[in-house]
N, CA, C and O atoms as a printed pandas DataFrame, in Angstrom:
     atom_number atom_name residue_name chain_id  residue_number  x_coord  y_coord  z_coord
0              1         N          UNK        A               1 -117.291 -114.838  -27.927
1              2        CA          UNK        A               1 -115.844 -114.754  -27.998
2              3         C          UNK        A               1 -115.261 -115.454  -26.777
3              4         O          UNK        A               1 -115.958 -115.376  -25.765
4              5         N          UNK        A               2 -113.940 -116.224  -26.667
5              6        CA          UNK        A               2 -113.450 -116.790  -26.035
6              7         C          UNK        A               2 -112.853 -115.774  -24.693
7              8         O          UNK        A               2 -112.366 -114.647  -24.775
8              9         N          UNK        A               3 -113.064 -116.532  -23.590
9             10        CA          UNK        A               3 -111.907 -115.329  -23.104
10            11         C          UNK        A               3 -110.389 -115.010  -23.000
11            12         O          UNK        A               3 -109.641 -114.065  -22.750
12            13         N          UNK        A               4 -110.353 -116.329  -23.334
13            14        CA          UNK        A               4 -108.611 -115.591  -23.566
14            15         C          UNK        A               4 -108.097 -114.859  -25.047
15            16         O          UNK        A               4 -106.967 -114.534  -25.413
16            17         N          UNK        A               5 -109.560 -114.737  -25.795
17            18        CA          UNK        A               5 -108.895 -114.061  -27.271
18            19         C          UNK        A               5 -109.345 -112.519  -26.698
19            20         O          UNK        A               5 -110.280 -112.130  -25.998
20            21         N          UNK        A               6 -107.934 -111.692  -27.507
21            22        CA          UNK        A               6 -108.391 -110.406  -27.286
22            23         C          UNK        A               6 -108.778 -109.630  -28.538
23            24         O          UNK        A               6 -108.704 -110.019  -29.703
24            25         N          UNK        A               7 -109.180 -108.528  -28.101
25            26        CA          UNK        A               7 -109.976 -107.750  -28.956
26            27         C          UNK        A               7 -109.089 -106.518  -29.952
27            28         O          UNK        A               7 -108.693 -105.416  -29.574
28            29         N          UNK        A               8 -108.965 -107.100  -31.215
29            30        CA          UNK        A               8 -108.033 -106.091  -32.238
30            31         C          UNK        A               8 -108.207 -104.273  -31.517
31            32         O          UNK        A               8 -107.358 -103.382  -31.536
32            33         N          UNK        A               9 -109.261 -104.250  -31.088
33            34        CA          UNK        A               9 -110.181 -102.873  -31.145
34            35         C          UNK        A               9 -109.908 -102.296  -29.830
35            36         O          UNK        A               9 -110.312 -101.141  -29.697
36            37         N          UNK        A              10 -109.215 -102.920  -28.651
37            38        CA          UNK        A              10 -109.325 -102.704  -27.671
38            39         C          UNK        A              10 -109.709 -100.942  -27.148
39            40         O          UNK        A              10 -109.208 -100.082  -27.873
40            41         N          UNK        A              11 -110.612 -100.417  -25.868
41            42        CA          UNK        A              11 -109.890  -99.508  -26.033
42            43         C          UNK        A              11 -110.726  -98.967  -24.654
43            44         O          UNK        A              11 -111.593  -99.694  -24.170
44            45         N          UNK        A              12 -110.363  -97.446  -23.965
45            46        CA          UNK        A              12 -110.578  -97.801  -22.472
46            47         C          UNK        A              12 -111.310  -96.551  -22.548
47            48         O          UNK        A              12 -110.691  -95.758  -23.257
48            49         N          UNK        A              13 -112.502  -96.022  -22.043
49            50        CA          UNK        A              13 -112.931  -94.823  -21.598
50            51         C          UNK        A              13 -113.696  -94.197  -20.100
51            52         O          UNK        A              13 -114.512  -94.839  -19.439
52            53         N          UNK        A              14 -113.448  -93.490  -19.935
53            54        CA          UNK        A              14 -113.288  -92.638  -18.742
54            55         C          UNK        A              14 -114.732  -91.882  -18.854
55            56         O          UNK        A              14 -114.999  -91.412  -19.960
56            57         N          UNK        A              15 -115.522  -91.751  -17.984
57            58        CA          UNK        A              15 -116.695  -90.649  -17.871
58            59         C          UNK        A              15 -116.625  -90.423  -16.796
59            60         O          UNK        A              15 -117.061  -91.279  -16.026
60            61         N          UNK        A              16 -116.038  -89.155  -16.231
61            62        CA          UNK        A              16 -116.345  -88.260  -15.303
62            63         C          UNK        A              16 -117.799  -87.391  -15.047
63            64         O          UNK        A              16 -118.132  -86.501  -15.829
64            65         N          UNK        A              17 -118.745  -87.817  -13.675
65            66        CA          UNK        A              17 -119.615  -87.667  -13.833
66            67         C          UNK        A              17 -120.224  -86.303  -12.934
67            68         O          UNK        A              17 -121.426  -86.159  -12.706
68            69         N          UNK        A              18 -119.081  -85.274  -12.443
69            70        CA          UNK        A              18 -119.042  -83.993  -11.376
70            71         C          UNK        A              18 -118.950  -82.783  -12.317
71            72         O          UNK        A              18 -118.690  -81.727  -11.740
72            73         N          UNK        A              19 -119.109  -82.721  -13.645
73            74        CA          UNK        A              19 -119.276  -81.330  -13.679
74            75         C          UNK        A              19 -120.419  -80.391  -13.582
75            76         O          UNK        A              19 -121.587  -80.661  -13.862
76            77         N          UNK        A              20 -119.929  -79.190  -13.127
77            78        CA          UNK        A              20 -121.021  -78.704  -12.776
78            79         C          UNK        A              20 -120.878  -76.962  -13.473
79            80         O          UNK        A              20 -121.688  -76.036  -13.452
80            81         N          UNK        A              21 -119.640  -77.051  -13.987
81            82        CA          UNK        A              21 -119.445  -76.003  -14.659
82            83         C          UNK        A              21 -119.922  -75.897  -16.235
83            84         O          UNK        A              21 -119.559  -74.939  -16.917
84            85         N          UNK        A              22 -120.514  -76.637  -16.613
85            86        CA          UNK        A              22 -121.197  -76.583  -17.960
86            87         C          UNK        A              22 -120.249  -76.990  -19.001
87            88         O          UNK        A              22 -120.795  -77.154  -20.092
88            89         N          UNK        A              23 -118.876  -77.218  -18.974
89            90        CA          UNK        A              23 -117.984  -77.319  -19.862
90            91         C          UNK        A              23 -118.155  -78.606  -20.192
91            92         O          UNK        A              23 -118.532  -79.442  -19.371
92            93         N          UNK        A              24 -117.798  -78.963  -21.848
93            94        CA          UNK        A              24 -117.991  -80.349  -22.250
94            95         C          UNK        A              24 -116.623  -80.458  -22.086
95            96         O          UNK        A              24 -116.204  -79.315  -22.272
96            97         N          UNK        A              25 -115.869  -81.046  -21.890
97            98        CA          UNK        A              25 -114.711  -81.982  -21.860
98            99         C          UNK        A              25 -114.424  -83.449  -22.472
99           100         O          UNK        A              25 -114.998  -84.477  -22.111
100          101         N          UNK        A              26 -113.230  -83.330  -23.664
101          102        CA          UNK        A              26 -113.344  -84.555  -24.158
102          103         C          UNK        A              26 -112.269  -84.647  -24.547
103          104         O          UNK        A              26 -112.081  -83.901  -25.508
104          105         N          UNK        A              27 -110.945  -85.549  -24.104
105          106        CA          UNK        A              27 -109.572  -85.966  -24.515
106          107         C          UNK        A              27 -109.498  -87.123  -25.197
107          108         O          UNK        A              27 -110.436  -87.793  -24.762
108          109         N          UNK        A              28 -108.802  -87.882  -26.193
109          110        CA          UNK        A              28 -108.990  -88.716  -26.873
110          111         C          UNK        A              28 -107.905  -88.722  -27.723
111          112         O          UNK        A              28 -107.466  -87.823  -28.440
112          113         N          UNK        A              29 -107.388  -90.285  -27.481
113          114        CA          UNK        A              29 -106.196  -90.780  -27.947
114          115         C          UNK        A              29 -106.210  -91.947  -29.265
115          116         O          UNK        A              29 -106.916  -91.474  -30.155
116          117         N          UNK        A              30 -105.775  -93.016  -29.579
117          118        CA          UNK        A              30 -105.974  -93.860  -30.818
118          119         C          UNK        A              30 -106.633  -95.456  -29.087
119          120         O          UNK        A              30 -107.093  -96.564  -29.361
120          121         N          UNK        A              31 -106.500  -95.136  -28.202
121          122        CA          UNK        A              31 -106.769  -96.834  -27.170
122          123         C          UNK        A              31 -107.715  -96.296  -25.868
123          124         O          UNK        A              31 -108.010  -97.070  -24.958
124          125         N          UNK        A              32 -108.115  -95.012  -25.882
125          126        CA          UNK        A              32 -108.379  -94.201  -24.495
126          127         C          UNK        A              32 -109.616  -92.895  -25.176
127          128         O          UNK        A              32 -109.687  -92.299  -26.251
128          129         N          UNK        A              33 -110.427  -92.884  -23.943
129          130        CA          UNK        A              33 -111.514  -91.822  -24.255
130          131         C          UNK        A              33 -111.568  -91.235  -23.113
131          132         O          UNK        A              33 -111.571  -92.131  -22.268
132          133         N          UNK        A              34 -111.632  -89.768  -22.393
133          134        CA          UNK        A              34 -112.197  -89.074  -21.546
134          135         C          UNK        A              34 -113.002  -88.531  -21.500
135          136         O          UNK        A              34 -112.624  -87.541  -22.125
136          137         N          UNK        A              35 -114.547  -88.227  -21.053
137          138        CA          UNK        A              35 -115.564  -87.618  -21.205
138          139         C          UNK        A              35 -116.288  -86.898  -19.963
139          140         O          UNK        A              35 -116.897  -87.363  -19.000
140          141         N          UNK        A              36 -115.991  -85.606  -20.351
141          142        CA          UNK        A              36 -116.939  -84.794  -18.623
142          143         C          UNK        A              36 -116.117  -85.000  -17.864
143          144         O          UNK        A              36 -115.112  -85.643  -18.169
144          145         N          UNK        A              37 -116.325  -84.508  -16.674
145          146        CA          UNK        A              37 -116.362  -83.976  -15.519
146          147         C          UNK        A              37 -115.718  -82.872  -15.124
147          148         O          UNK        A              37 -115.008  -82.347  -15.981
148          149         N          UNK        A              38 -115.787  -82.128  -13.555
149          150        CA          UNK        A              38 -114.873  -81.196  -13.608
150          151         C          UNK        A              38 -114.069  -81.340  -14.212
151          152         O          UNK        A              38 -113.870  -82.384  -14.833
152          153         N          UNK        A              39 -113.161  -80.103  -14.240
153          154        CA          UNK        A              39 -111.337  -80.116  -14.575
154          155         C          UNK        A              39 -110.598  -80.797  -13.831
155          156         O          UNK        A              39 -109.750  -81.618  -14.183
156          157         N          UNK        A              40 -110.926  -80.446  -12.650
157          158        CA          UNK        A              40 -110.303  -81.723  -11.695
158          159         C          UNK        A              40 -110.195  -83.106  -12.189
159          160         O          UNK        A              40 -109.345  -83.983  -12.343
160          161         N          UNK        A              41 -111.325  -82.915  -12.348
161          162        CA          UNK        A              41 -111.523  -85.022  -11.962
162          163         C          UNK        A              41 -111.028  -85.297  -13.669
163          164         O          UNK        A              41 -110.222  -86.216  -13.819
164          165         N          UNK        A              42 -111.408  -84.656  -14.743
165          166        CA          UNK        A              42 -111.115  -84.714  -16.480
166          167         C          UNK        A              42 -109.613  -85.105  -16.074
167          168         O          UNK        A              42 -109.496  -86.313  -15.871
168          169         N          UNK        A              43 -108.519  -84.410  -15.922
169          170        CA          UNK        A              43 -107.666  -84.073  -15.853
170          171         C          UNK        A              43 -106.849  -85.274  -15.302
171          172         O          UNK        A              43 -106.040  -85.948  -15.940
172          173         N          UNK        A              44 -107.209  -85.418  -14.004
173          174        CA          UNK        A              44 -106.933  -86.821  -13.146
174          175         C          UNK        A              44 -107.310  -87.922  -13.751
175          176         O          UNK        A              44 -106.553  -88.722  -13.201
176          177         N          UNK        A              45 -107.915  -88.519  -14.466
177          178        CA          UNK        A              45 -108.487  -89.048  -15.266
178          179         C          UNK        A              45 -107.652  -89.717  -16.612
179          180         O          UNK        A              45 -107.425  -90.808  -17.135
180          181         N          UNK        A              46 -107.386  -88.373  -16.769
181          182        CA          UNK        A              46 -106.459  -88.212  -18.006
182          183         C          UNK        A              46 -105.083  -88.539  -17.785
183          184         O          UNK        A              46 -104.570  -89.236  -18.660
184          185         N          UNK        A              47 -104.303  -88.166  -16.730
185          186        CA          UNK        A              47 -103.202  -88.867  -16.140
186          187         C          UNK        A              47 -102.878  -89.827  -15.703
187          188         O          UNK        A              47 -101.702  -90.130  -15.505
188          189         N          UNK        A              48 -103.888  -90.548  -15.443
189          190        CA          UNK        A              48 -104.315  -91.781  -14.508
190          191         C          UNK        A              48 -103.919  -92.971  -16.023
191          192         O          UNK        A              48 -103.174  -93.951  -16.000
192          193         N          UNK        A              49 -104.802  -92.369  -17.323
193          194        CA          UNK        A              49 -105.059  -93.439  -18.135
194          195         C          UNK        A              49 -103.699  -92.615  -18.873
195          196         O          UNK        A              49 -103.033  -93.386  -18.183
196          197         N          UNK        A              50 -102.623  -91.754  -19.644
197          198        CA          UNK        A              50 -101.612  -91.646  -20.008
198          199         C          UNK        A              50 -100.538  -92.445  -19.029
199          200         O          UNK        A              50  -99.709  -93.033  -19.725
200          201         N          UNK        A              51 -100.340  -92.614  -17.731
201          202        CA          UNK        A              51  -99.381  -93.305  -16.930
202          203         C          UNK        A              51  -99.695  -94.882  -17.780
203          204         O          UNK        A              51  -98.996  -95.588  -18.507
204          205         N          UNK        A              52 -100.726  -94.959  -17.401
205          206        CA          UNK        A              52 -100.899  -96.627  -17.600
206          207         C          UNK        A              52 -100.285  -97.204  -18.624
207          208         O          UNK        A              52  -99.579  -98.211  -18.656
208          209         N          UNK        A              53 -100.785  -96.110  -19.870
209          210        CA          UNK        A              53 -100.375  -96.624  -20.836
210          211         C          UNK        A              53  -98.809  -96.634  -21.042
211          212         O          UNK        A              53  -98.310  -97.668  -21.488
212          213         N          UNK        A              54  -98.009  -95.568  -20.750
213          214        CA          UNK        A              54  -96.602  -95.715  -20.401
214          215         C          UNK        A              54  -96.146  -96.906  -19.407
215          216         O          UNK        A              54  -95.027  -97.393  -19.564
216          217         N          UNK        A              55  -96.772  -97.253  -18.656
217          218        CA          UNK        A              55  -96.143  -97.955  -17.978
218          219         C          UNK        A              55  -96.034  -99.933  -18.460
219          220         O          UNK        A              55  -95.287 -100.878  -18.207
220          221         N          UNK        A              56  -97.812  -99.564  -19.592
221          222        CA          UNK        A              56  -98.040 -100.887  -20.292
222          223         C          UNK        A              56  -96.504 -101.367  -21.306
223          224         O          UNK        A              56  -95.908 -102.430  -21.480
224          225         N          UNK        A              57  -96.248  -99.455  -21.972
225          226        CA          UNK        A              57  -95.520  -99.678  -22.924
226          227         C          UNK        A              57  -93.943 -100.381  -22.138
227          228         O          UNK        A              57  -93.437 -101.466  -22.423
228          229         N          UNK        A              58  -93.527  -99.561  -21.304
229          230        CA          UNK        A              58  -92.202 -100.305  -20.870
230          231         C          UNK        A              58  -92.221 -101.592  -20.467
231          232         O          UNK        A              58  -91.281 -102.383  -20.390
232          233         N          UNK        A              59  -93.676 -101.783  -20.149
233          234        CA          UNK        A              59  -93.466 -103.588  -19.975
234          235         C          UNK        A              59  -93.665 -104.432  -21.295
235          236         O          UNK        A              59  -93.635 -105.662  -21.323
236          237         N          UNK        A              60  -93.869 -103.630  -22.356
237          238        CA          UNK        A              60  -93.901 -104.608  -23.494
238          239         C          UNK        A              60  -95.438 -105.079  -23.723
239          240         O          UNK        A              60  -95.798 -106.096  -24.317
240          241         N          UNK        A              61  -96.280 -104.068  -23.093
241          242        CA          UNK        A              61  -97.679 -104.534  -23.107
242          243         C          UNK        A              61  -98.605 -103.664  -24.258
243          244         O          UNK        A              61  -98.164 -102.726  -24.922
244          245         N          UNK        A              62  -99.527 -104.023  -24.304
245          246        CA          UNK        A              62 -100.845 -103.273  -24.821
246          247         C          UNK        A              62 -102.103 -103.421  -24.593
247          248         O          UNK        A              62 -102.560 -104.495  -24.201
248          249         N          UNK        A              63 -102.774 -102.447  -24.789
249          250        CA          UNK        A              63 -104.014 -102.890  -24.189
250          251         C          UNK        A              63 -104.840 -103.722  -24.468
251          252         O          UNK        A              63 -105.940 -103.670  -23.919
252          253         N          UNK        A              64 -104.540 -104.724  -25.401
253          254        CA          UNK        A              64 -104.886 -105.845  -26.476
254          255         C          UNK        A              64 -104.374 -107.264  -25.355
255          256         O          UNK        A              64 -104.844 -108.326  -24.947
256          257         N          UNK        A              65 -103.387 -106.617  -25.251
257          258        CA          UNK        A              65 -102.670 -107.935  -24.398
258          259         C          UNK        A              65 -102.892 -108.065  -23.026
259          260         O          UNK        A              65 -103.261 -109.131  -22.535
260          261         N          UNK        A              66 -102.686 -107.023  -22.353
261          262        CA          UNK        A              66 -102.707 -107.017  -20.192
262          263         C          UNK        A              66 -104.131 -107.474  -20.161
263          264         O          UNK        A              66 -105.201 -107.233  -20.720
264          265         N          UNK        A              67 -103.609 -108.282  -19.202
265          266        CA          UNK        A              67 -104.620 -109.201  -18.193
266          267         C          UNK        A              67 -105.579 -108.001  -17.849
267          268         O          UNK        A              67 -105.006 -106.926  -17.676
268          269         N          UNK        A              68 -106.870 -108.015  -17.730
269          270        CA          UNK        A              68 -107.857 -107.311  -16.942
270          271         C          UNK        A              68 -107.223 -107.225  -15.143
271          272         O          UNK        A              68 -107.447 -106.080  -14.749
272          273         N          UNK        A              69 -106.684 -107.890  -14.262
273          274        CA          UNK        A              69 -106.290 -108.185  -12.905
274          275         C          UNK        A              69 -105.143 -106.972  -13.034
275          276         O          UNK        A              69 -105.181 -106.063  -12.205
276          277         N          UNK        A              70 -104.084 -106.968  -14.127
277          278        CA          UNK        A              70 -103.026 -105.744  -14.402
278          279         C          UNK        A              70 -103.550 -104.481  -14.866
279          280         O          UNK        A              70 -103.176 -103.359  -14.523
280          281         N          UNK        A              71 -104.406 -104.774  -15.637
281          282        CA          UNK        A              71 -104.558 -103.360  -15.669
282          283         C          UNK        A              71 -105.507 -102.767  -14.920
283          284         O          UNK        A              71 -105.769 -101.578  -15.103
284          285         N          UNK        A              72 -106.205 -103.570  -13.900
285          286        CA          UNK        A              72 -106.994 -102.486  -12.647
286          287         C          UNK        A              72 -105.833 -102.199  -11.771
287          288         O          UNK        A              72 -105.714 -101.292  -10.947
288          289         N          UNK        A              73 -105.156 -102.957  -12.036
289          290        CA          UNK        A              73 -103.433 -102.745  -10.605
290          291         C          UNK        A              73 -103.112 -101.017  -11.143
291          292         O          UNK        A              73 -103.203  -99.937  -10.559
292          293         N          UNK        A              74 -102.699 -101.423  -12.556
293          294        CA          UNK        A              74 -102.017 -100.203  -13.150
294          295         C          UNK        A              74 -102.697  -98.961  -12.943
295          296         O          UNK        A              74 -102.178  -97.904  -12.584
296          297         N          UNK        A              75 -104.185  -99.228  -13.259
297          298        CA          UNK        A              75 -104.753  -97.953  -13.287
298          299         C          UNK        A              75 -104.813  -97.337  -11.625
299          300         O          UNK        A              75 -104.478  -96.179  -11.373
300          301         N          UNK        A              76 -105.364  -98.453  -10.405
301          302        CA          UNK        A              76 -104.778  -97.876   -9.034
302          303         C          UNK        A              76 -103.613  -96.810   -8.988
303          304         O          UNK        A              76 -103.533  -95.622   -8.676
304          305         N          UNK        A              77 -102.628  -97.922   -9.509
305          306        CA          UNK        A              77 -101.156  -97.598   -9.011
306          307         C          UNK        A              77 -101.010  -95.448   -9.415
307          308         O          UNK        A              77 -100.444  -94.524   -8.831
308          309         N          UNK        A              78 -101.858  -95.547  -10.661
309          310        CA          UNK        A              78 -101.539  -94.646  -11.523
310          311         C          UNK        A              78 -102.721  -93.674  -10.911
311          312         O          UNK        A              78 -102.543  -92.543  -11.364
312          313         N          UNK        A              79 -103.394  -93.703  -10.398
313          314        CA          UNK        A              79 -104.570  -92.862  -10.361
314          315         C          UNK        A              79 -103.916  -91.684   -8.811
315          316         O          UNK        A              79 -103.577  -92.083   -7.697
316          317         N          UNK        A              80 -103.937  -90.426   -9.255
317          318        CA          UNK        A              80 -103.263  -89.687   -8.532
318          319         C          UNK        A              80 -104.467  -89.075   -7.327
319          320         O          UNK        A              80 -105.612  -88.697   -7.576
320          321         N          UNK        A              81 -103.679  -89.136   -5.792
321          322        CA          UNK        A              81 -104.209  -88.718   -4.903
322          323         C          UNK        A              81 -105.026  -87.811   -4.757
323          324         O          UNK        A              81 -105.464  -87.549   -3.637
């Protein structure tokens, strides 16, 4: 595949790899996957990749479309302290 063609299918997942509490954890949207970890880190995780995607949407983006360079920005920008 070319690289500037994108992928109909796009879609982003998360594995949190700290749990230690035995709980499976798994959030999941129609472009986004979360899997494991603490609650903490699941959670953060999970906010990190819902911002992005809000923030893709007000720019008129999708995850089909943003540059790989934007969306590591976004996900920084978005990933909570």
């Amino acid at each position: 595949m070319e690289r500037n063609k994108k992928s109909k299918d796009a879609m982003l997942f998360g594995v949190g790899l700290d749990n230690e509490d035995g709980h499976k954890r798994v959030t999941s949207a129609e472009k986004f996957a979360i899997l494991g970890g603490s609650q903490e880190t699941h959670d953060k995780m999970t906010e990190t990749v819902m911002k992005t995607f809000e923030d893709m949407d007000r720019k008129g983006k999708s995850l089909e479309s943003v540059e790989p360079d934007e969306l590591k920005d976004l996900l920084e920008k978005n990933t909570p302290q």
